[in-house]
N, C-alpha and C positions, 0 to 999 in steps of 0.2 A: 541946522537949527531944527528942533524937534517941534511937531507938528502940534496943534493944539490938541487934537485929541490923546495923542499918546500922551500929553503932559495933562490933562483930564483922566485919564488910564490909569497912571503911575501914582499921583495923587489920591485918586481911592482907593488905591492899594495901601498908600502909605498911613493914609489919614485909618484903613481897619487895624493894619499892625499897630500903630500909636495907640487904639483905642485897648486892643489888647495888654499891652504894654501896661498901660495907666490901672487897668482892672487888676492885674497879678503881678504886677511889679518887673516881669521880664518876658521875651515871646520864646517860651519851649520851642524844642523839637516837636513835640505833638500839635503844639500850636499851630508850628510854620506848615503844618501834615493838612490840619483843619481849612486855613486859612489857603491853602493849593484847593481843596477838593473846591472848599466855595470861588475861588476865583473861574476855574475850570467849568463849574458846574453854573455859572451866572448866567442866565440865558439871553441879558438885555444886550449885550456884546461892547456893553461901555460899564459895565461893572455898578450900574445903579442901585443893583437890590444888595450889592456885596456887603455893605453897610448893618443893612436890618438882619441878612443873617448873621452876621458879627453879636450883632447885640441880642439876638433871638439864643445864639448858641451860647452863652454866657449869663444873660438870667433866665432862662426856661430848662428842664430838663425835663429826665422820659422819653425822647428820639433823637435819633444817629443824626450826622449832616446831609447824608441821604434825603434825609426824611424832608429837612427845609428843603433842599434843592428842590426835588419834586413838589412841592406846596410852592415855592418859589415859581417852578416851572407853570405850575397849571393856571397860577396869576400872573402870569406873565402872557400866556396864550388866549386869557379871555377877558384881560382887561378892559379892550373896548366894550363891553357889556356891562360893565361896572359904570352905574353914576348915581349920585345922592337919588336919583326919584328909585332905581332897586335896593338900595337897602332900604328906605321905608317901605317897601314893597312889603318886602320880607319880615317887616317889623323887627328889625336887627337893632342890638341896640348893645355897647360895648357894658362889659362886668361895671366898670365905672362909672356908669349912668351917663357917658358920653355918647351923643350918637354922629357917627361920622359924617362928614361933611366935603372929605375928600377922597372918594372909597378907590380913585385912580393911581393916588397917590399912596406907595408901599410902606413910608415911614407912617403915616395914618393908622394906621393897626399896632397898637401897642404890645400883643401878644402873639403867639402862635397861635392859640385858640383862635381869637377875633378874625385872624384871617381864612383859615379853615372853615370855620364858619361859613361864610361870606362865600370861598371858592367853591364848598361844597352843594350849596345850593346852587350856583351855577349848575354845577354837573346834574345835580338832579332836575332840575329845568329842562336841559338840555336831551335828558335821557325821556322828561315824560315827554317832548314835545315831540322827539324824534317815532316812539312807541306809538304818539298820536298818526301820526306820519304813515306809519307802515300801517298800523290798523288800517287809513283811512283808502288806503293802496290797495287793499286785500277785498275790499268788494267791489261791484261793478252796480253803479249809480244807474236806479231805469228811469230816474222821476224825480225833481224836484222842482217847485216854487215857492215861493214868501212862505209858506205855510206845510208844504207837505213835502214827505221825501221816501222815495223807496229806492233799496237796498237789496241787492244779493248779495250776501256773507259767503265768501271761497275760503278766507280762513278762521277758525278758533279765536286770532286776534279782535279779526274784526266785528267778527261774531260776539264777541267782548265789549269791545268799543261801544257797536249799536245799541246792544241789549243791558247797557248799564242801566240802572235802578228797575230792571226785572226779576222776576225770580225764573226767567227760561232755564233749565238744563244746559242748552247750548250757547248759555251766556255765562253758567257757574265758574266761577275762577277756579284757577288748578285742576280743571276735570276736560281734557278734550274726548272722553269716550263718544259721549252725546253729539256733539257737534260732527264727529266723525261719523258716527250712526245713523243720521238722519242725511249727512252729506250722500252716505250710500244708497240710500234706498231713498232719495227723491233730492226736489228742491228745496230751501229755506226762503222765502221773501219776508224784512221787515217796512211796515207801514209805520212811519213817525210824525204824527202832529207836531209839530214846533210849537206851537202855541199852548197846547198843553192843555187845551179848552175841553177834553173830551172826557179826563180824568183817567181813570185806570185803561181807558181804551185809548188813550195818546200816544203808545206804544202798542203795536199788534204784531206777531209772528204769524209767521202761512207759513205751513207745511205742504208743500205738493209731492204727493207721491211720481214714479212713474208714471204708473196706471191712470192717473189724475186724478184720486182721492184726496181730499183737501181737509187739513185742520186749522183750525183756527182758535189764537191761545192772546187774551187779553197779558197784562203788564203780571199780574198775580198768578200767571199760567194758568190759567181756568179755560177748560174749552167752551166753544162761543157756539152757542143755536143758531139754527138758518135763519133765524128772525134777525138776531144781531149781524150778522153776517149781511145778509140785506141791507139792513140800515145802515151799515159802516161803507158799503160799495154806493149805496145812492148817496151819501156825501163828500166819498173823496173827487177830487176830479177825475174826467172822463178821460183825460188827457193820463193820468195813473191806471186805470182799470186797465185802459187798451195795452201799456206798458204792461202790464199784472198778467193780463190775457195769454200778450203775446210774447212773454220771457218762457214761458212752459217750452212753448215750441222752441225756439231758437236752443235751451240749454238743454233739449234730450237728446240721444245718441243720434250720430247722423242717418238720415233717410239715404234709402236706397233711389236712384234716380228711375226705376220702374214703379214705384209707388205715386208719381206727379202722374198728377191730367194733361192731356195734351190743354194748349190756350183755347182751341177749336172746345173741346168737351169741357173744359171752366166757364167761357164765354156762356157756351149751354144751360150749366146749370146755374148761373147771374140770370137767366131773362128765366126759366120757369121760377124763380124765387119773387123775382121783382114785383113780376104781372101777380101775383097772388097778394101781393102789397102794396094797399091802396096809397098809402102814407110815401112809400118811394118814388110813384110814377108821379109827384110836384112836389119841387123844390119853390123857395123863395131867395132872390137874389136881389142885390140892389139894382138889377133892370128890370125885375118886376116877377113875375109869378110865370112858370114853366112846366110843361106836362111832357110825360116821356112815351113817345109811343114804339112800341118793337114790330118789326114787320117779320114775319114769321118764317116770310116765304125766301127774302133776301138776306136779314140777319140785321140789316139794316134795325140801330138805337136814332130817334130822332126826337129833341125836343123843341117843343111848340111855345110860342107867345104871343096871344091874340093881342093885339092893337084896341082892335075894333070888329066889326060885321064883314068888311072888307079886309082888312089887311093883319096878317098873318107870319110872322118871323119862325123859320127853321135852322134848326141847327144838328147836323148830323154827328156823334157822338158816339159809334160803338167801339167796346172794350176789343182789343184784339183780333179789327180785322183783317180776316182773310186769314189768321195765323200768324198776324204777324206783332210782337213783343213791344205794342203802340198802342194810342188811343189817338186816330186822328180827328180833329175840328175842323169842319167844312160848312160854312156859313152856304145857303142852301136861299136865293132870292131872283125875282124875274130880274132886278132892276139890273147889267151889267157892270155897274160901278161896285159893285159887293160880291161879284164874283168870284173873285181870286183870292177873297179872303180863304184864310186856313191856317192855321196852328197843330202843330203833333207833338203829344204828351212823350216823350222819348221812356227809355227802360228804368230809366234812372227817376221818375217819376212812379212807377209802378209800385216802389217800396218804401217801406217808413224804415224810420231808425230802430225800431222794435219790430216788425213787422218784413220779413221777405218771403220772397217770390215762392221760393219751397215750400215755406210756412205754407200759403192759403191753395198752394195747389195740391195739397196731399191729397189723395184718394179715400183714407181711412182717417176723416174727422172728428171731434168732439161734436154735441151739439151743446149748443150754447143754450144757459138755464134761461135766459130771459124771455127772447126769441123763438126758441123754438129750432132753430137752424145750424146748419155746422158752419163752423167756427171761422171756417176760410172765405166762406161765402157771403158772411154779415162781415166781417174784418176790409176784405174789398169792398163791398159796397160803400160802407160808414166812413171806412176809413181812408179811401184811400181815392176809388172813383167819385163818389158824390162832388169831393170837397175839390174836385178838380173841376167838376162840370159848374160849379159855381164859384170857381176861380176865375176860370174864364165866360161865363155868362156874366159877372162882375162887371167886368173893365168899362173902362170907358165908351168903348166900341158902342156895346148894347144899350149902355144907360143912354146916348145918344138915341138910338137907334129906336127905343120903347119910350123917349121922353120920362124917363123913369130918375134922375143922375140926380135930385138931389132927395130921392130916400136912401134911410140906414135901415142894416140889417143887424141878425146878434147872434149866437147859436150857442145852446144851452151846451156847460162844462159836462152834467149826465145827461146821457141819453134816455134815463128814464123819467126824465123832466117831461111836464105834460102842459107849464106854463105858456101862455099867449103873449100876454098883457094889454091885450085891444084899449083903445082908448074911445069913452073915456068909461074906466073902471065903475062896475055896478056901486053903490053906495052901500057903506056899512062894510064891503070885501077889505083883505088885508092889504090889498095892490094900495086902495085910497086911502084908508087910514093912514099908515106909513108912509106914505110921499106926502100927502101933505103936513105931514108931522115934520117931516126934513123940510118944508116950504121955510116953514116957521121955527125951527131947531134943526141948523146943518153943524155936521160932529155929530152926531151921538148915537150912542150905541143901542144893539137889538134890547139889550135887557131895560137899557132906559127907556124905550121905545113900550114895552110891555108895562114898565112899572107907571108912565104917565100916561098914556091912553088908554091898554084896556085895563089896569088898577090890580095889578097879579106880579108876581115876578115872575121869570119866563122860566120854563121847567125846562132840565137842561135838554141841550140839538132841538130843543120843538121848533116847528117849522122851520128846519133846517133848508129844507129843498127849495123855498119861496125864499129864503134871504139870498140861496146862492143863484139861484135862477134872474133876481128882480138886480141881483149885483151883475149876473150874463149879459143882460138885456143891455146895459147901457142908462136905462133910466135913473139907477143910482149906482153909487161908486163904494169901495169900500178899501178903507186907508187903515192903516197901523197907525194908533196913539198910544207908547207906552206899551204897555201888555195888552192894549185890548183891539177893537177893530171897530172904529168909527164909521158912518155912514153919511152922506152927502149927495145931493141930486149930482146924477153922472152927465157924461155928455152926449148921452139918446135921449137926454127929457125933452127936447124941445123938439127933435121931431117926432118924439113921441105924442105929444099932447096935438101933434099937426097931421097926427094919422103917417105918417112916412116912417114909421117904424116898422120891418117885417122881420120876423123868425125864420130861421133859413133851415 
């Protein structure tokens, strides 16, 4: 007895010859010729579509059986992609003012067109998302959050991708001379506002040479003055800069390993830098306030936290001693029960994700335009030692230890933030105004903030650095509504207004 499916098989085989049959009166030779290619060529393996191409080949002309097979074939392979919410996607809609409703099903399509249609937007879909794909593969991401994002472009795609709705050179379609040209003779980094708040400068190229000559080309390629160029680095995050900084170094040809300081002659030149900077030797932590003192004669870094007249907490703290690829923590107390405290920063602490060991040991540095100093020298300190000595003066341990454990601290995204926020705020200053404006109106935005307090509209980035600073602090917070960026007392207001707020 023959199987269900073979009698399912045989059955649409028989029901296409009938149909043929009823249309021309008898099934030719060329017929039975036709009616093979389409059985053979049916890719469903139960002969479903064999039907529609029957009727497709008999009222349509203008292509071979070929032609259905493959149109057959390619709807058959992306079917699961097909469902009524993508053809209205697509705004498909069939010659007869029909619009489908069942875009799975192959008899649904009354023409050849209607369904070419339909498959070939698949493939175009498919081809841009796939193009999206590899663009997004061809650079190497140094920097992203809610709002910001940078980019190295390695190829001409991506270079494309990023730099759409610019007029770059090395974004121009069909031209990779450009992109190739500048790929030689230095770096490419794009800066992209996501929010789009900055207008023509939401999009920024940097060109870094070799040599470390820098351009810098707004969304309409126009090159940018140091002035704008300033302005645009104290508002991105600091957390982008340092990546900005430190992608130069990591993507120029490799260093020769006689060009590194030994750790002994780097350590060196950390303590004549430090001592000449006031602003370095105290830190603020959430166990309270610390002074660093360097002994000259031992090498010995040791930081201090008065209590009181009597009593006095040490913490010993230097970068690589004795030579050796560490930074160990040695709690330094009469009392023997705080003895054997100790912690050591291993190697693997030494370096950021943008930022290695090579990098800040070179011999032959930049100096850095803000500072004053090279490059490797303020990159450790800021980056890399600080945030460790107030990692661990943080913990638990100390806030105990300084009766310090329930203040907060907060550290500004730029470093060329100069913001306190002491409380309580002089009167008439922008710290008061604005928080108490959120007391009485939480959500709302800087521009609303200008239009009903001080009675102006806000001209655009003005006091940029105070909205992103007073958002660092903790004392307000600031959320995405829609397109814009709403504001709200954050969760440092209260022990802001109780003095237990420090900047670290």
């Amino acid at each position: 007895m023959k199987g269900l499916s073979n009698i399912l098989l045989e059955g649409r085989i028989d029901d296409a010859k009938q149909y043929i049959e009823n249309a021309v009166g008898f099934l030719s030779d060329k017929d039975e010729e036709v009616l093979g290619y389409f059985i053979d060529g049916d890719p469903s393996g139960n002969h479903k579509y064999l039907m529609w191409m029957v009727k497709m080949f008999d009222t349509d002309s203008g292509f071979s059986p070929n032609m259905l097979i493959d149109l057959v074939g390619r709807f058959h392979n992306n079917v699961d992609r097909l469902t009524p919410a993508f053809i209205t996607d697509m705004d498909f809609e069939a010659p007869n003012n029909r619009i489908l409703t069942s875009p799975k099903n192959i008899d649904s399509y009354d023409t050849f067109r209607e369904l070419k249609m339909v498959v070939d937007e698949i493939g175009l879909r498919q081809t841009r998302k796939q193009k999206e794909t590899e663009a997004k593969s061809g650079v190497d991401k140094l920097y992203e959050d809610e709002r910001w994002l940078l980019v190295k472009p390695n190829t001409y795609e991506a270079s494309c991708y990023y730099g759409s709705s610019t007029k770059w050179c090395t974004a121009a379609k069909n031209n990779t001379t450009h992109f190739e040209d500048y790929s030689d003779r230095g770096n490419l980094y794009y800066i992209i506002d996501k929010s789009h708040e900055l207008g023509d400068y939401y999009k920024i190229a940097l060109f870094k040479e070799w040599d470390g000559n820098e351009e810098w080309y707004d969304r309409a390629d126009d090159v940018l003055n140091q002035g704008t160029i300033n302005a645009i680095r104290s508002m991105v995050p600091q957390n982008l800069i340092t990546a900005l900084d430190g992608a130069h170094k990591k993507y120029k040809e490799p260093k020769r390993e006689g060009d590194l300081l030994t750790l002994d002659e780097f350590r060196e030149k950390l303590a004549e830098y430090i001592m000449t900077k006031k602003g370095l030797q105290t830190i603020n932590t959430s166990s309270g306030t610390w002074k660093l003192d360097i002994d000259y004669g031992d090498g010995v870094w040791t930081w201090y936290h008065r209590v009181d007249r009597e009593i006095v907490h040490e913490v010993q703290a230097t970068p690589f001693w004795r030579g050796r690829n560490e930074i160990p923590f040695d709690f330094v107390d009469d009392e023997s029960m705080y003895d054997d405290w100790s912690i050591t920063a291993g190697p693997e602490s030494l370096e950021t994700e943008h930022v290695s060991q090579d990098d800040y040991l070179q011999r032959k540095q930049e100096r850095n335009m803000y500072r004053n100093v090279e490059w490797g020298t303020s990159v450790f300190l800021n980056h890399i030692y600080l945030p460790l000595v107030k990692q661990e003066l943080g913990k638990d341990f100390f806030k105990e230890l300084t009766g310090m454990g329930d203040h907060a601290t907060w550290t500004p995204n730029s470093y060329v933030s100069t913001f306190t926020f002491k409380y309580p705020p002089r009167e008439g200053t922008m710290t008061q105004r604005f928080v108490d404006y959120l007391k009485q109106n939480p959500r709302k935005t800087s521009n609303q903030f200008y239009e009903d307090v001080l009675g102006y509209s806000r001209p655009r980035a003005h006091n940029n650095m105070f909205f992103s600073s007073i958002k660092d602090s903790g004392i307000v917070k600031m959320e995405r509504q829609g397109r814009q960026f709403v504001y709200s007392l954050g969760p440092n207001y209260q022990a802001w207004v109780e003095g237990r707020l420090l900047r670290t």
